[in-house]
C-alpha positions, 0 to 999 in steps of 0.5 A, spaced: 243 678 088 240 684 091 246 687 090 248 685 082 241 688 081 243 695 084 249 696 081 245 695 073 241 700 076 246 705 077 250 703 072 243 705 067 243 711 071 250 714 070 247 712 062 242 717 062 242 723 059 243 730 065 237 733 065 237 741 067 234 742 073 237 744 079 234 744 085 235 749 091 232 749 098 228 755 101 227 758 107 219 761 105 215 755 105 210 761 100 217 760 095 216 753 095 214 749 089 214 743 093 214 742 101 218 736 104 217 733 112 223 732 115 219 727 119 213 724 116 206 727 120 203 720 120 205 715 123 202 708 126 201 707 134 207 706 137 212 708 131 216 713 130 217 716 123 226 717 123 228 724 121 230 723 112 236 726 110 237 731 106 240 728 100 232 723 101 228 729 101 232 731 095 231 725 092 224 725 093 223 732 090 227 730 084 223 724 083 215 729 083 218 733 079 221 729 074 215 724 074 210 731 071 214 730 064 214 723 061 220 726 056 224 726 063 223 720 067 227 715 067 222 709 064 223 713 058 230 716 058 233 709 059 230 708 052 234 712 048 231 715 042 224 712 038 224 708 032 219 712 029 217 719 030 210 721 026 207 729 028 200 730 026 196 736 026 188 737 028 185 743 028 190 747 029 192 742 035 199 738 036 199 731 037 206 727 036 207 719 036 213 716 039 214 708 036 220 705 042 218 698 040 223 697 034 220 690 032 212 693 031 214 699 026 207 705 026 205 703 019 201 707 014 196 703 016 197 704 023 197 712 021 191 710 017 187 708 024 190 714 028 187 719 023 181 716 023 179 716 029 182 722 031 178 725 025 171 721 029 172 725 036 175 731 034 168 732 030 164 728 037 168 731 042 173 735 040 175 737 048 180 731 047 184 735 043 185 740 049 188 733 054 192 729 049 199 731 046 203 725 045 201 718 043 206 713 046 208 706 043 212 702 047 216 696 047 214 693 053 208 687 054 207 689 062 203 683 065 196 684 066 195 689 072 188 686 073 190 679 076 189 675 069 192 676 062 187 672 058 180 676 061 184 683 062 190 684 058 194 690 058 192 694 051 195 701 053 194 706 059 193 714 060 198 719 064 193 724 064 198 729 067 203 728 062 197 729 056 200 723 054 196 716 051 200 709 052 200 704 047 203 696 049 206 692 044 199 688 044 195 695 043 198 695 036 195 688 034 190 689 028 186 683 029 179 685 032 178 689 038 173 686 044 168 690 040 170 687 033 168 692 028 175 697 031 181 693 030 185 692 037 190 698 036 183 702 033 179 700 041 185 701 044 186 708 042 179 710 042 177 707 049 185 709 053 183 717 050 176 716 053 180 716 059 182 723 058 175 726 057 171 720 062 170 726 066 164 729 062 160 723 062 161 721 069 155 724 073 149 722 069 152 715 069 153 714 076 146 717 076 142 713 072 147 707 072 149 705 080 155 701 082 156 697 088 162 695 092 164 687 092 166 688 100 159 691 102 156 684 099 160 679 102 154 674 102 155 675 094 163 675 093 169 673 096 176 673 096 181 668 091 188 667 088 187 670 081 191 666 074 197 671 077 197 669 085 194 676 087 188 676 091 181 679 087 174 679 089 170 672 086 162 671 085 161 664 089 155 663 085 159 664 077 166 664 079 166 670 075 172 675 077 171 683 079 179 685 078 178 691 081 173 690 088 166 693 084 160 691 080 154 694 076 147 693 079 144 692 072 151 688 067 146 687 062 147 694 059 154 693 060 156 692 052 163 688 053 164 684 060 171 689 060 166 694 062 164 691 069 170 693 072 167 700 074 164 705 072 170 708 068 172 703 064 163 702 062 164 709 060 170 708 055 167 702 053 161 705 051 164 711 047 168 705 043 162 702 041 159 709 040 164 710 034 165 704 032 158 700 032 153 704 035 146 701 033 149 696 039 150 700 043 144 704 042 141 696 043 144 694 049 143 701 053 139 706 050 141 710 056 148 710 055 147 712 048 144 717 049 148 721 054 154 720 049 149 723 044 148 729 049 154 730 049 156 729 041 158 736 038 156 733 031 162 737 028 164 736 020 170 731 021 176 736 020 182 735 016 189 731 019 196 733 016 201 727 018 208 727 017 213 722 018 219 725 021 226 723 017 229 717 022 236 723 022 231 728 025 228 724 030 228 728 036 224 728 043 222 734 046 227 740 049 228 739 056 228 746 058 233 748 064 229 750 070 231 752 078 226 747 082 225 750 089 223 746 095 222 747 102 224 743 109 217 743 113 222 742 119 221 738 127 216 744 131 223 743 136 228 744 131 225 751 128 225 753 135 
């Protein structure tokens, strides 16, 4: 079976498209865009690390550095060109969506919701526009990675380094969000690009809204099988699943019970309900509202221009050639 599943493996590799990187070693550690052990520095009692070869290491580089570009990684690559390329333009800002899902076509009404919310945080809080360059839809439902696809399913995710916002077959659904007045693919989008700017509202919440960690109180929560099989932490009392080990001190201000996982989840959340339904959010956590509100540029909503590109003209970005230099931190005995 192991080795059915290698040789797909590689045949899906061979099926890939050549990218343009050549990767050339160095002697001067200062020359290095990356570095490289030959021997792991860690390592557990009594285990040694074995030497990798060259040909790893190279791999390794390969692999951090292809993995900095979404349009170069072999998770998108395999999937060939998209179904649907849709550019648009926010204040002079470049945002272009990619549809791989064949069976859940980016409608009007999808462009509609986009542009809308865009419009609404560009006149919020426009830094968004500095962090996200690329909207991705992708054809595949991954199970949840919070232990229960009921309670905690997977609507999309951010690869923040590749400024780029995910959106799963689920996320694209219309019917309502967990805030109902956002349709799911709208709450989707608003809260994944809140991911992008959670970083502004951080330190006054974790000031004014303290979290704790379900290990520290153990007298509260224990460890069980999730509907997947995986451990996660449940209260003895309520039965209630804290999928990622943390819990609010004051839940009560939490305005969904997806905003209880931890403190980052409760901020893009909240930033749902800001835009969406605000008088709610104002009602459950004055508080919450009022460093969102702190931080509201109140701007004039700005023009979006959308344009669907003719599926003949469908194209992902120029991967530009490039020469990727690494060095080898070599055995203290060796370099001697």
């Amino acid at each position: 079976m192991k080795e059915k599943q290698a040789t797909a493996l590689e045949s899906v590799k061979k099926d890939l498209p050549e990218l343009p990187f050549t990767y050339v070693r160095v002697q001067n550690p200062e020359e290095g865009q990356y570095r490289e052990w030959r021997v792991y520095p860690v390592y557990f009692e009594n285990q040694e690390n074995p030497p990798r070869t060259d040909e790893e290491i190279i791999e390794s580089v390969k692999k951090q550095h292809e993995a900095k570009q979404w349009y170069t990684t072999e998770y998108w690559l395999k999937k060939g060109l998209p179904a649907e390329q849709i550019e648009l333009t926010i204040n002079g800002r470049s945002i272009t969506v990619y549809n791989f899902n064949t069976e859940k076509p980016f409608s009007d009404k999808h462009v509609d919701s986009t542009v809308k919310v865009f419009q609404e945080l560009a006149a919020r809080f426009p830094e968004f526009l500095e962090k996200i360059r690329w909207i991705l839809i992708d054809n595949v439902q991954p199970t949840s990675l919070l232990g229960d696809d009921e309670l905690y399913p997977t609507n999309g995710k951010v690869a923040r380094e590749q400024q780029a916002v995910i959106i799963m077959p689920r996320g694209m659904a219309t019917f309502p969000h967990r805030l109902p007045k956002a349709s799911n693919f709208e709450g989707t989008l608003v809260h994944e690009t809140g991911h992008l700017i959670q970083a502004q509202f951080e330190d006054d919440w974790r000031k004014k809204f303290p979290w704790s960690y379900c290990f520290d109180n153990q007298e509260e929560w224990e460890i069980r099988k999730a509907q997947n099989g995986e451990n996660r932490w449940f209260n003895k009392k309520t039965g209630e699943m804290s999928p990622q080990g943390q819990y609010p001190l004051q839940p009560e201000q939490c305005i969904t019970n997806y905003a209880q996982q931890k403190p980052e989840e409760d901020i893009c959340e909240s930033l749902v309900a800001y835009i969406f339904e605000p008088e709610r959010l104002r009602k459950v956590s004055p508080a919450k509202y009022a460093i969102l509100a702190s931080h509201d540029k109140k701007q004039k909503r700005p023009k979006v221009s959308v344009h669907r590109v003719a599926k003949s003209k469908i194209s992902l970005p120029k991967r530009e050639p490039a020469t990727i230099r690494y060095y080898i931190e070599e055995p203290k005995e060796k370099r001697e």
